[in-house]
C-alpha positions as CSV (number, residue, x, y, z in Angstrom):
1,X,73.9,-124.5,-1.7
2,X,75.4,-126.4,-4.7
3,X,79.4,-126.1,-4.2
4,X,82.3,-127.2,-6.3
5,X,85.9,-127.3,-4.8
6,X,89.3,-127.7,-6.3
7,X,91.7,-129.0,-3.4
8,X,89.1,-130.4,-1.7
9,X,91.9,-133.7,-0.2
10,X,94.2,-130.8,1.0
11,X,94.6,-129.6,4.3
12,X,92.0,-127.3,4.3
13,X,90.1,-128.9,1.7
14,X,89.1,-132.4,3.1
15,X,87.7,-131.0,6.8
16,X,86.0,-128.1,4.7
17,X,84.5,-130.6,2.6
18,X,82.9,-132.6,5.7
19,X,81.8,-129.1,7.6
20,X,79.9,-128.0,4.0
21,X,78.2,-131.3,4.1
22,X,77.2,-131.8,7.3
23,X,75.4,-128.6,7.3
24,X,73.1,-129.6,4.4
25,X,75.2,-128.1,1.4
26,X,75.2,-130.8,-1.8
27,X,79.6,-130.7,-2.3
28,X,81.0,-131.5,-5.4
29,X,84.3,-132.4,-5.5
30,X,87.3,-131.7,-8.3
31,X,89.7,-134.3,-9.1
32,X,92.5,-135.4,-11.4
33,X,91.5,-139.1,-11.1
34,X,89.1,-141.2,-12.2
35,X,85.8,-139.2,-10.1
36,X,83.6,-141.4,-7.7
37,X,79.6,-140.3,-6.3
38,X,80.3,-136.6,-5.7
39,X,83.1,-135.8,-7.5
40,X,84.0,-134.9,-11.0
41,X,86.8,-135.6,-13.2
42,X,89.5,-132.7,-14.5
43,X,92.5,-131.4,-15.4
44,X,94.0,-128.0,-14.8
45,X,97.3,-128.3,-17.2
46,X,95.4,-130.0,-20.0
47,X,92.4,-127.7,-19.8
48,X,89.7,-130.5,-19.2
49,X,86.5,-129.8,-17.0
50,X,83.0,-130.7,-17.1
51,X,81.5,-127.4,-17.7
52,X,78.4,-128.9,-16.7
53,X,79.0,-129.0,-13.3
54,X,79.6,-125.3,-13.1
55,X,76.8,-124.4,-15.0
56,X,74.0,-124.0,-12.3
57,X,76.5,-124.1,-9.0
58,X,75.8,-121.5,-6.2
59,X,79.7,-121.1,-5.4
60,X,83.1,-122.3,-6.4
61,X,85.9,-122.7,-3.8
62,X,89.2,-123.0,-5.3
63,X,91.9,-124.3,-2.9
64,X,94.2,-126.7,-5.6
65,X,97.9,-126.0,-5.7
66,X,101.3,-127.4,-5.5
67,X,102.5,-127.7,-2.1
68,X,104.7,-124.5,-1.0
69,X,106.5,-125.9,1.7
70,X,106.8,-129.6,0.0
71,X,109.9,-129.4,-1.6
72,X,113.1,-127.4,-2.3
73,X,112.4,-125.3,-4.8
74,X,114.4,-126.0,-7.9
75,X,114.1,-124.0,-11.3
76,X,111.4,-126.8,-12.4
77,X,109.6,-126.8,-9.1
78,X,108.9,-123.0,-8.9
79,X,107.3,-123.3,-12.3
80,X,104.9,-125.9,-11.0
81,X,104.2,-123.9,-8.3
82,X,103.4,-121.2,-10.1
83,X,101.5,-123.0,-13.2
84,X,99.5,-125.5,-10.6
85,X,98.0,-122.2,-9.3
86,X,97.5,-120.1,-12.9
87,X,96.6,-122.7,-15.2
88,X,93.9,-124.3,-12.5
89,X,92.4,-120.8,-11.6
90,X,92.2,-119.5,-14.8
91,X,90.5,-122.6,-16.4
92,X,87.9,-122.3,-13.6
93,X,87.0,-118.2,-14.4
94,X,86.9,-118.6,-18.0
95,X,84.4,-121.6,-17.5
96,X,82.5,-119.8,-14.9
97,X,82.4,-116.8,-17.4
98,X,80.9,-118.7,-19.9
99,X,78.3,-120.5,-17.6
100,X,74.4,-119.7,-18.8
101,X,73.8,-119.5,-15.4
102,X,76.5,-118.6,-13.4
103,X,77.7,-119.4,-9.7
104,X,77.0,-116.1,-7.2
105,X,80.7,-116.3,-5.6
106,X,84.0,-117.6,-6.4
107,X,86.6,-118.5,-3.7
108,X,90.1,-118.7,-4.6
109,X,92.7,-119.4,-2.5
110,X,95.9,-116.7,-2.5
111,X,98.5,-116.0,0.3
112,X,99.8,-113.5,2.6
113,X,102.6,-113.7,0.8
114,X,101.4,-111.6,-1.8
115,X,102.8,-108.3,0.5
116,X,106.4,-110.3,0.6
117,X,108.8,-109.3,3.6
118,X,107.9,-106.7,5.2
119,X,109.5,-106.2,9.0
120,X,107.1,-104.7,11.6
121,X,104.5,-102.7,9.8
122,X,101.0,-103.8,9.8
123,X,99.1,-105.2,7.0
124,X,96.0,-104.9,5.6
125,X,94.4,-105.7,2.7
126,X,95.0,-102.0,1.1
127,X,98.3,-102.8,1.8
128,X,100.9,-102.5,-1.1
129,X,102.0,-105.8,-2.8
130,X,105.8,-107.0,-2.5
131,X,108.2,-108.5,-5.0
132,X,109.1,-111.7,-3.9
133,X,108.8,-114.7,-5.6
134,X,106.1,-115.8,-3.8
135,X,104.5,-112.2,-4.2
136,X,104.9,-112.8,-7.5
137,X,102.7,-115.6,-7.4
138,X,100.1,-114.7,-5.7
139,X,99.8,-112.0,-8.3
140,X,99.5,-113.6,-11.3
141,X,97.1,-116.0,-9.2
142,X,94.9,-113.6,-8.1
143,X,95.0,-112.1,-12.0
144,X,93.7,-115.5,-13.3
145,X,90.7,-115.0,-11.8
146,X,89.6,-112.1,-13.7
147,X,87.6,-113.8,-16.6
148,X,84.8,-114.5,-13.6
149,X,85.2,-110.9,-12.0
150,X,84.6,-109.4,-15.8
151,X,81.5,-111.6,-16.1
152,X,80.5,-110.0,-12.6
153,X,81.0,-112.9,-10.3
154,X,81.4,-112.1,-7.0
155,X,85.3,-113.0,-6.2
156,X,87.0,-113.1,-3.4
157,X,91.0,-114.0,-2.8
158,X,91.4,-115.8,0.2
159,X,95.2,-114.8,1.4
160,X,95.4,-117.2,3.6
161,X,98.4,-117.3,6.5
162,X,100.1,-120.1,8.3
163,X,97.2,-122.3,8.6
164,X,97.3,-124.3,12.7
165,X,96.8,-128.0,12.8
166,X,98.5,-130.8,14.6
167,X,97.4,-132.7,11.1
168,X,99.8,-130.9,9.0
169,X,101.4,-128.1,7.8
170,X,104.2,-126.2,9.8
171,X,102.6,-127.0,13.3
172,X,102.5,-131.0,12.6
173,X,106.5,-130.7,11.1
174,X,107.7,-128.9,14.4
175,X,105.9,-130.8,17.0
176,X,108.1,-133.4,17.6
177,X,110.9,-131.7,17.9
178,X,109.1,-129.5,20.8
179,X,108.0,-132.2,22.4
180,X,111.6,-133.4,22.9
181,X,112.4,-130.2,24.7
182,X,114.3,-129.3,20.8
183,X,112.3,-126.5,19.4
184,X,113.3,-122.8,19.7
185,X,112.9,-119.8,17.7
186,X,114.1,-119.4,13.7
187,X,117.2,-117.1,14.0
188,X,116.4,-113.8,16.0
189,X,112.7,-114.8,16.3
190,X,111.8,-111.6,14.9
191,X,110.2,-112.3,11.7
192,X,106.3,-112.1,12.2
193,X,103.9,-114.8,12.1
194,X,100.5,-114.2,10.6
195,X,98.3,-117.7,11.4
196,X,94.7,-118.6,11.8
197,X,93.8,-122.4,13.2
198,X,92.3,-124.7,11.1
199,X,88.7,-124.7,12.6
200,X,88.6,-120.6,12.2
201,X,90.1,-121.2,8.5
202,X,87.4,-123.4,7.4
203,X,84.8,-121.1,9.6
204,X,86.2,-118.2,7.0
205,X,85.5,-119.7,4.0
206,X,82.1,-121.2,4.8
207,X,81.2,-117.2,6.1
208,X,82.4,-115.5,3.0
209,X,79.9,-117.9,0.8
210,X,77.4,-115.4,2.1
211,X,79.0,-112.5,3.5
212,X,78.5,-109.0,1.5
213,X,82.4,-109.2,0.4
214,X,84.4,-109.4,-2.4
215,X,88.4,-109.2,-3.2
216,X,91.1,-109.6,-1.0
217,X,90.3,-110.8,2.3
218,X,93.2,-111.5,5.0
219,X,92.8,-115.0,6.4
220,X,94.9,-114.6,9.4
221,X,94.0,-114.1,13.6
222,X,93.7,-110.6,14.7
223,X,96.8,-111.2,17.0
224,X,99.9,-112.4,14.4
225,X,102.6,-113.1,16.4
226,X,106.7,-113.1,16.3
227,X,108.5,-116.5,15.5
228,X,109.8,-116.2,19.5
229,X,106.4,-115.6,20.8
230,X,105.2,-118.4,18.7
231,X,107.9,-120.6,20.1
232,X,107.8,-119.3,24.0
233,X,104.1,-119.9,23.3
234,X,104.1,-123.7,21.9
235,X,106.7,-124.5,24.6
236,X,103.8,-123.5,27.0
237,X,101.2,-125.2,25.9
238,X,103.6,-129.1,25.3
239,X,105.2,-128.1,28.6
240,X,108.4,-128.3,27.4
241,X,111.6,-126.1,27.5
242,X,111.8,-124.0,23.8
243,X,115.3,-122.6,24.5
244,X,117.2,-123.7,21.2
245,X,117.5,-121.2,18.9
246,X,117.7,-122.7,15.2
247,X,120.7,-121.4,12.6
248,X,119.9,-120.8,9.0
249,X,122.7,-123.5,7.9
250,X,120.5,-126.4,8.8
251,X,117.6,-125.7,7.1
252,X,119.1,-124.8,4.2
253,X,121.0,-127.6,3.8
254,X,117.8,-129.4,4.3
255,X,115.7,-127.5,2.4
256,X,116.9,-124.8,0.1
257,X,118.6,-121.6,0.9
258,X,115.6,-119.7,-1.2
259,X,112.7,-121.4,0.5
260,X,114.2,-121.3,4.2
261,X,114.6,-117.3,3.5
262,X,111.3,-116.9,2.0
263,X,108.6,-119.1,4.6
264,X,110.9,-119.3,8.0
265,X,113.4,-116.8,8.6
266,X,111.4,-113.4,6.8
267,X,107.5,-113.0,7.2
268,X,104.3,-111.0,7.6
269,X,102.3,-108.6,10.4
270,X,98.9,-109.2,8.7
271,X,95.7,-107.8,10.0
272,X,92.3,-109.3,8.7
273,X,90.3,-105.8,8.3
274,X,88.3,-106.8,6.2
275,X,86.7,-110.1,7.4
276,X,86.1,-108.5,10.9
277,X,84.2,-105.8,8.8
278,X,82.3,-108.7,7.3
279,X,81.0,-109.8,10.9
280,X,83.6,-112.9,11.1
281,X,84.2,-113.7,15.1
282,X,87.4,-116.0,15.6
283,X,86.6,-118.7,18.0
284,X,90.8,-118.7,18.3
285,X,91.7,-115.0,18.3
286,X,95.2,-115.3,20.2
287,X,98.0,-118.0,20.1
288,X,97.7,-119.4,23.5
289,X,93.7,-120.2,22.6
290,X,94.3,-121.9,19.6
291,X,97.2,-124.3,20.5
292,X,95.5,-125.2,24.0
293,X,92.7,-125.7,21.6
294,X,94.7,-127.9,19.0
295,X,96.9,-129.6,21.3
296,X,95.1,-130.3,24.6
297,X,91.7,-131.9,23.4
């Protein structure tokens, strides 16, 4: 397959990237600098792409975005969050719309976040959508893909959970402090946790290339987990005592009183329905499994 990706240096991005190319897939690459063998050259805000490139593709993954977790989130800094997901998505549907021929699938990333706090109930992808800021969000970028849907591209919204790597991400920022014997639980520990390791991330995507499947698809483990059994559990795995529970003051100081609120203290029970219907099999399916997996190699 010919396949274009947006985000393709992220997180997810840069190992998806090498796993599409190892297995014989030509990967063409989106970026705002000057572009190299394999790449080409655009930008989101300014409406620039080489429509060219599109034209004739076999699938578009969309994973660009401002970082969520990167910085406090300031007035100014929410709208680039939001405008770094909107502008790039929609300039991507409108050109795949107008393609002569047109890619069979576009990817595009979303969150879990899109169902905002919800306490214990379970999630799906039928599941109503919150009204959180970061709900909010994940609306209007899910929305921006509709030019591509109305030309009758298969789309699919990748709402994506807390994605496990020691190379980044919430796993690589708390690490240290577990390994110090530091870490504990986020207040109560109650707040749910709705992750999926790196390897089965990028195993999710590359499946729903193919798979018969389109809209919102939960990628999340089939076992989410509470912030204290996500502690008790990494505390297992470093060997290391996780017995200091963490107040909201110092985050928020740190951080931001809205952001801390939003992506450590509240959270999500997702279930991913709809890519077990698909035939997905997790090679991580519980906690345990994937940090032994990501921590012990």
């Amino acid at each position: 397959m010919k396949i274009i990706i947006s985000g393709a240096s992220g997180l997810i991005g840069k190992p998806l990237v090498a796993r599409l190319r190892k297995n014989n897939h030509e990967v063409i690459q989106l970026v705002r600098r000057a572009a190299k063998s394999g790449e080409s050259q655009w930008n989101p805000a300014n409406g620039l792409i080489d429509a060219s490139v599109i034209d004739g593709a076999d699938a578009v993954i969309h994973l660009s975005g401002a970082g969520i977790g990167d910085r406090r989130w300031t007035a100014k800094y929410k709208q680039e969050l939001l405008d770094s997901r909107t502008k790039s998505t929609t300039l991507l549907a409108t050109t795949i719309a107008k393609c002569a021929k047109k890619p069979s699938v576009f990817l595009s990333a979303s969150g879990v976040g899109i169902y905002g706090p919800r306490g214990d109930e379970q999630l799906t992808e039928q599941s109503s959508h919150g009204d959180s800021f970061l709900a909010e969000i994940c609306k209007q970028w899910e929305a921006a893909t509709k030019p591509a849907i109305d030309a009758g591209v298969r789309t699919v919204f990748l709402r994506t959970g807390i994605v496990l790597t020691p190379l980044g991400g919430a796993l690589k920022k708390q690490l240290p402090l577990f390994k110090f014997g530091l870490g504990g639980k986020f207040g109560n520990g109650k707040q749910w946790q709705s992750w999926i390791s790196l390897d089965d991330e990028i195993s999710a995507i590359e499946h729903l290339l193919t798979a018969n499947i389109s809209g919102a698809v939960n990628l999340t483990a089939p076992n989410p987990v509470t912030n204290a059994e996500f502690t008790k559990a990494l505390g297992r795995t470093l060997r290391r005592p996780a017995l200091l529970p963490i107040p909201k003051f110092g985050p928020k100081l740190l951080l931001g009183s809205e952001l801390v609120e939003n992506l450590l203290f509240t959270g999500q029970r997702v279930m991913p329905v709809e890519l077990q219907k698909s035939g997905f099999a997790f090679q991580h399916s519980t906690i345990d499994v994937a940090l032994r997996a990501l921590l012990n190699k």
